[in-house]
N, C-alpha and C positions, 0 to 999 in steps of 0.2 A: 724625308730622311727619318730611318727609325732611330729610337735613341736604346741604348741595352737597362733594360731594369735592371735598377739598384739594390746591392745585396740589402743595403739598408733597411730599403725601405718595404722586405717582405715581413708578412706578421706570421711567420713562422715563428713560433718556440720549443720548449720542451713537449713531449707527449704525457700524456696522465698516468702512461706506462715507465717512464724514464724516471721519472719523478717518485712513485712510487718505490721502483728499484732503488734507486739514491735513497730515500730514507731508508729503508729496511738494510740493507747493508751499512748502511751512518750508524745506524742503532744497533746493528750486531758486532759492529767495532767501536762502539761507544760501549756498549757490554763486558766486551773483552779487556776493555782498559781502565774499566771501574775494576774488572776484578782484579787486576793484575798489579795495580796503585793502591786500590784500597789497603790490603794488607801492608803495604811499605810506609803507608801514610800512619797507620794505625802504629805501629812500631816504631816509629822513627823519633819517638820522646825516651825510646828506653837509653841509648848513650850517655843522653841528661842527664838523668837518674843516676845513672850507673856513677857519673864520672859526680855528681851530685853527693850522693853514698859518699863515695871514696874521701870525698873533702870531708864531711863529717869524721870518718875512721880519722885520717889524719889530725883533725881539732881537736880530737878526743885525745889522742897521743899526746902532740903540743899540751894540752892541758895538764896530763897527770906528767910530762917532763919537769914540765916547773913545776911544780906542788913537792915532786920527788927532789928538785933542789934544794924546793922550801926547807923539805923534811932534813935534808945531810945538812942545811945550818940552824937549823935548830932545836932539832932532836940530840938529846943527849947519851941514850941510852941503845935503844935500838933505830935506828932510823928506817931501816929498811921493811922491819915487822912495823912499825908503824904505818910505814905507805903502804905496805900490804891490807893490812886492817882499810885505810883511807879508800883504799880502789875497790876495794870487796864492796864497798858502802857508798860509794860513788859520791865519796866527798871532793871538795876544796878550798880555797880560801875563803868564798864566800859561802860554805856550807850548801851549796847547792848540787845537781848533778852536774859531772865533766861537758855532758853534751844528750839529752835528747832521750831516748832508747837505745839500747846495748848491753850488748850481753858481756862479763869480762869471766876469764880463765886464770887464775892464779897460779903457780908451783913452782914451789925450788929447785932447780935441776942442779946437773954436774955433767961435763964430756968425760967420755970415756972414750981415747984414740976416736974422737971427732964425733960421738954419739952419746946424743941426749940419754942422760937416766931418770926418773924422778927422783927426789931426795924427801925424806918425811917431813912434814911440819911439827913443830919447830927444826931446821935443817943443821947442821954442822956445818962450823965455817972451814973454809970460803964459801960464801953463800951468793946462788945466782936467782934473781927473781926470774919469772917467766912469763909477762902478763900479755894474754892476748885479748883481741877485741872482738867483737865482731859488730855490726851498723847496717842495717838493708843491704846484708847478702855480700857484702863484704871486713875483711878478715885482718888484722894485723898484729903482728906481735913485737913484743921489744925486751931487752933483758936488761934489768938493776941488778947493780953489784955495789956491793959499798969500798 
């Protein structure tokens, strides 16, 4: 009685040609997906950053709110030209800077039917301060009034 050979047991494999094919095609889409990630991978810290910045801008705000409270109790005179002065020179209570590097914009304005004017320094009252910030590429501003 014959017996049927076993798929098992032939020593067939791949060819040198199949094999060959497999990698070059493995590598040409191993190629295409280094390029395709790479750039996302390399980019992908900038949200960080970004949202990073923005807590700064904001710290720096918070900072000079209070300082500008400090200044309405206990300033007698001017309070508001004095925090003007303060932020221009990027003081505070401890004499030190609000926060880091930044840039600040100071000016008195006034609305006019809903549009900003600038006003001279020293400004006529009612007086609006106008101070904005800016922090790695981002921007805010906020208004003192006494």
């Amino acid at each position: 009685m014959k017996t049927k050979p076993s798929l098992l047991n032939k020593n067939q494999g791949f060819t040198l040609l199949e094999v060959v094919i497999t990698l070059i095609v493995g590598s040409i889409l191993g190629a295409i997906l280094v390029q395709f990630m790479g750039t996302s991978m390399q980019k992908s810290f900038e949200p960080v950053v970004m949202v990073q910045n923005n807590y700064g801008v904001y710290e720096i705000m918070e900072r000079m709110n209070a300082h500008y409270k400090m200044r309405l109790l206990t300033s007698t005179v001017n309070p508001l030209d004095d925090f003007k002065t303060d932020v221009e020179a990027g003081w505070n209570i401890a004499s030190t800077p609000y926060f880091g590097e930044y840039t600040v914009v100071t000016k008195y304005i006034r609305f006019v039917s809903g549009i900003e004017h600038p006003l001279p320094d020293p400004a006529p009252t009612p007086r609006v301060l106008k101070v904005t910030i800016t922090h790695g590429g981002q921007s805010l501003s906020a208004l003192f009034t006494i």
